[in-house]
N, C-alpha and C positions, 0 to 999 in steps of 0.2 A: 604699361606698368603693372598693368592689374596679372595678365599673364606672365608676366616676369617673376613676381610672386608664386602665383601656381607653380608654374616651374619647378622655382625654389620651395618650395615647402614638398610637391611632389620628390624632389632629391633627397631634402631631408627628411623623411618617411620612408625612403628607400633605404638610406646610408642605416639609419635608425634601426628598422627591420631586421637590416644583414648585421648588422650590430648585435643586435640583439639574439638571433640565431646564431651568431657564434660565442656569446659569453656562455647558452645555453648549452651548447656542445660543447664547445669549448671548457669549458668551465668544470661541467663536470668531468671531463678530464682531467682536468689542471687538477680537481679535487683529489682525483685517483692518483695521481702522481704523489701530489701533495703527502696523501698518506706513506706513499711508499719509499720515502727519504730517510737518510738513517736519523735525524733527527726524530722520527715517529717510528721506532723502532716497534715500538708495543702495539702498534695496529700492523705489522707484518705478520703475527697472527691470525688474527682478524681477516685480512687480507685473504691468505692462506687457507681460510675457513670457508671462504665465499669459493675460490678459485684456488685450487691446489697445486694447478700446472702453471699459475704466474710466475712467469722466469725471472721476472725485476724482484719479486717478493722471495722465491726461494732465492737468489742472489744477497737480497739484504740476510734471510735469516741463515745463510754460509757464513757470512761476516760478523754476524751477531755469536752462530757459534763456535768458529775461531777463540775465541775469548779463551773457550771453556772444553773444548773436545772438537778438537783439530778432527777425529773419523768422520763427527757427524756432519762439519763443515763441508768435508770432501764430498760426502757423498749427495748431500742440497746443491752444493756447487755446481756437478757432474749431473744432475738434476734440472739444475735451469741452465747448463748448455746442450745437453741434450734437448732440449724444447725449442733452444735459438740459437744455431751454432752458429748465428754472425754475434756473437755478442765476445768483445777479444777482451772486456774486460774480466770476465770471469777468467777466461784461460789468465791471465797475469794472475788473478787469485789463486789459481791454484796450484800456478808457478813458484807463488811465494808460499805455500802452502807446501808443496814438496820441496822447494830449498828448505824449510825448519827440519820437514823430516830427510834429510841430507841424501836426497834422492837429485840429485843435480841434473844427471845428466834430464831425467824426464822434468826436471825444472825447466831448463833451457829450452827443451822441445817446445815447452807448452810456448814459453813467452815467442821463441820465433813463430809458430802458428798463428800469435795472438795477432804480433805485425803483417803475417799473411792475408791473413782475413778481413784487418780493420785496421789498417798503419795509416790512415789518414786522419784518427781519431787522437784529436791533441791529448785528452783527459789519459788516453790509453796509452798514449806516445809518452807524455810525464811520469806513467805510472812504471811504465818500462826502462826509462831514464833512472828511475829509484833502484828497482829490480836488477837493472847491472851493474849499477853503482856495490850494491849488497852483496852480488857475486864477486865483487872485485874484479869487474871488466869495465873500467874506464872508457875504454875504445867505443864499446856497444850505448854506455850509456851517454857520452857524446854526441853517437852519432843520431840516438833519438831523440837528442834534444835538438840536432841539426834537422832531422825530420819535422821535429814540432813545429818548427821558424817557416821552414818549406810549405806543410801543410796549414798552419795559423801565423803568418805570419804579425799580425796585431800581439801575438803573446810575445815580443823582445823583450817587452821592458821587464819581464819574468824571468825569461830566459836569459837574456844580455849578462847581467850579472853573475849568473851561476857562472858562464864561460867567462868572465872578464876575471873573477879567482881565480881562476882555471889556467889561464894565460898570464896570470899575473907570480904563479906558482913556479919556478924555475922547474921544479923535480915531477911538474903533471904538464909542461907546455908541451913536451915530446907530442903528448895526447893528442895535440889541436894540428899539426901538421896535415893532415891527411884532410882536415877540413880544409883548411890555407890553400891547398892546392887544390882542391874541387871546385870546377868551372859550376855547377851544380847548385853550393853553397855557396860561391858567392855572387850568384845572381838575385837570389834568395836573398842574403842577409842585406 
């Protein structure tokens, strides 16, 4: 019994430890992030000040200034994908960034790159789904909401919906055909 104890108190000492070494790393991560959500936009600054080549932080402050001067957005934007050119959500930023400035065609480029690079990314796959909705490509944004299901599939009950309008739409069902017949998507769904 008495060993039994040791043991146990040995384990929990250990589990405790490794516990404790990851809130400690962990943590101050989670901290760093923490800052750098658009909810804490004003420490993107900050941020910025410390580490000038942080690509998650020049990222927020593109989108910060979007607001207000679309040039300077672009060029923060192109800024922290030059620093992480696996990050596909900027390229959709900047996609929607040049569709306002009705530069289409290098709209479209960026967001198919964006799917090249990182089309297994739900967040980016939704954001893309918006982005050709906006263009007026039904097709394309379907089919990356078809993607989303693919690659997360836990996100239906988000998804389901958008396509059940969709199919419920006489004059947008044409749209869904091409899913219908896809061995693909419907193993998926």
């Amino acid at each position: 019994r008495v060993i039994f104890l040791f043991v146990w108190r040995i384990i929990l000492v250990t589990v405790a430890g490794v516990g404790i070494y990851g809130v400690i790393i962990h943590g101050i991560a989670q901290y760093h992030d923490q800052l750098l959500t658009e909810q804490y936009d004003a420490e993107v600054e900050k941020v910025l000040a410390i580490d000038p080549s942080n690509t998650w932080a020049l990222f927020l402050q593109a989108q910060q200034q979007a607001n207000f001067d679309i040039d300077r957005a672009i060029v923060s934007a192109q800024q922290s994908y030059a620093l992480a050119p696996v990050r596909g959500r900027v390229l959709v930023f900047l996609a929607k960034l040049a569709m306002q400035q009705h530069n289409l065609s290098y709209a479209d480029a960026l967001a198919e790159e964006a799917v090249r690079i990182n089309g297994a990314n739900p967040k980016l796959l939704l954001e893309l789904a918006e982005y050709w909705d906006k263009r007026g490509k039904p097709a394309n944004a379907i089919a990356m909401l078809s993607k989303t299901l693919i690659a997360r599939p836990y996100l239906s009950n988000t998804i389901f919906p958008i396509l059940l309008n969709i199919a419920e739409a006489p004059a947008l069902q044409h749209w869904l055909m091409p899913l219908a017949v896809s061995v693909v998507a419907l193993v998926y769904w």
